[in-house]
Every structure is written in structure tokens, then in C-alpha cells.
C-alpha positions as CSV (number, residue, x, y, z in Angstrom):
1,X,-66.7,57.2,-4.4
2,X,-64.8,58.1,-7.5
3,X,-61.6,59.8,-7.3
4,X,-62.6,63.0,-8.8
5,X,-65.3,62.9,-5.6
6,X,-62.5,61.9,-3.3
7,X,-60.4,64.8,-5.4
8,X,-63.5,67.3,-4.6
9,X,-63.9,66.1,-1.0
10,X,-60.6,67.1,0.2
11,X,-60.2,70.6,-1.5
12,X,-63.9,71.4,0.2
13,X,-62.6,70.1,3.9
14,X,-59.0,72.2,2.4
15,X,-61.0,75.6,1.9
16,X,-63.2,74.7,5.0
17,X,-60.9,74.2,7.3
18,X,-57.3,75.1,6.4
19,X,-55.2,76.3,3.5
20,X,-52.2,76.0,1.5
21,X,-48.9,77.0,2.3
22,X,-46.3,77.6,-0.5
23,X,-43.5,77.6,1.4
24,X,-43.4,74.2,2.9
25,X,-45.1,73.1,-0.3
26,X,-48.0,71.3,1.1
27,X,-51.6,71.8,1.8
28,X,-53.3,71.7,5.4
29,X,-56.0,70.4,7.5
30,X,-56.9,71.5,11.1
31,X,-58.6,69.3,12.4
32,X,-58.6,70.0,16.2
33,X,-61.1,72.6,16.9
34,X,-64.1,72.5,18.4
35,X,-66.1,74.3,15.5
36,X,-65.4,71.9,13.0
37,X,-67.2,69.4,11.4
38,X,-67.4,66.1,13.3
39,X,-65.1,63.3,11.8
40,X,-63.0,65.8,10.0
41,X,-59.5,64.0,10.6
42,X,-60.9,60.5,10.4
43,X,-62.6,62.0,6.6
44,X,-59.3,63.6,5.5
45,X,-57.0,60.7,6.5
46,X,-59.1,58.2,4.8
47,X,-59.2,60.4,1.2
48,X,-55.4,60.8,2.0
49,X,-54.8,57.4,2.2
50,X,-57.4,56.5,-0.8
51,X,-55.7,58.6,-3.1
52,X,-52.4,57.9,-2.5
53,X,-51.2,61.2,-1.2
54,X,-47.6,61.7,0.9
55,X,-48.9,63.1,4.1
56,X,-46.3,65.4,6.1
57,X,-44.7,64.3,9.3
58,X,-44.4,65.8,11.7
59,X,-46.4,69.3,10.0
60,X,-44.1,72.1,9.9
61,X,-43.8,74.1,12.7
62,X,-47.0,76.6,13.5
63,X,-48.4,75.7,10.1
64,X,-51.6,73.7,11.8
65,X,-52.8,75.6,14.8
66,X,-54.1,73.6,17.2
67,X,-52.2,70.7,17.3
68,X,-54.5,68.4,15.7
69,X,-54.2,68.6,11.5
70,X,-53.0,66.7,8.6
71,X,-50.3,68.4,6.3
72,X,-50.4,66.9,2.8
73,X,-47.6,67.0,0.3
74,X,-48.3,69.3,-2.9
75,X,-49.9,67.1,-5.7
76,X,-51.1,68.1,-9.1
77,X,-54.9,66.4,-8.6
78,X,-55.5,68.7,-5.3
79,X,-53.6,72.1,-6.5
80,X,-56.0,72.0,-9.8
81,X,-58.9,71.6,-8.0
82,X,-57.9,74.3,-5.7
């Protein structure tokens, strides 16, 4: 998969299933509800890793509900295709 595939990936699973917040400068994931996708952490931790992004530990506070998500740093590549 190229990276502007990998790029285009992980906005759709961002507009899908979560968002961007501003304020902690990062985008989201959810990835623990039951309408979802199946394999969407295991899909957005793989792009993650193969594109180098700076995943957020531990996600702020409230900013994923339901306790399963991935909160990725702001990075040019993602906020353009956004």
C-alpha cells in the first residue's frame, strides 16, 4: 500500500469513527464500540505505526469514549487530507 493509501486509510477510519480535537492537538480513533467496523484498532495501529505517526499516551481525558481508541499526534500528511 502506498503511503498516500495508508494516508487516505486513516482519515476515512478518522471521519468514520472519530474526530479531531484542536485542543489537545491530535486526531482520534474510537475503537471500542460495538458498531464499528471489525479490526478497526488492529487497522489504525498498523497505518500509525507504518507511517511513522506519534501516537498519544495515555488519550486525553474523555477525548475517546469508550475506553478503547487511538489518539494520534497532529501531523501535516493527515490534517491535509482531512
Amino acid at each position: 500500500m502506498t503511503q498516500e493509501a495508508q494516508v487516505a486509510e486513516l482519515v476515512r477510519l478518522i471521519r468514520l469513527h472519530g474526530g479531531v480535537d484542536a485542543e489537545h492537538g491530535c486526531s482520534w480513533v474510537a475503537t471500542g464500540h460495538e458498531r464499528q467496523e471489525p479490526g478497526v484498532f488492529e487497522k489504525v495501529t498498523a497505518l500509525v505505526e507504518q507511517l511513522g505517526l506519534e501516537r498519544i499516551r495515555p488519550a486525553p481525558a474523555g477525548l475517546i469514549p469508550g475506553a478503547l481508541g487511538v489518539a494520534i499526534a497532529r501531523d501535516p500528511r493527515i490534517d491535509a487530507a482531512l
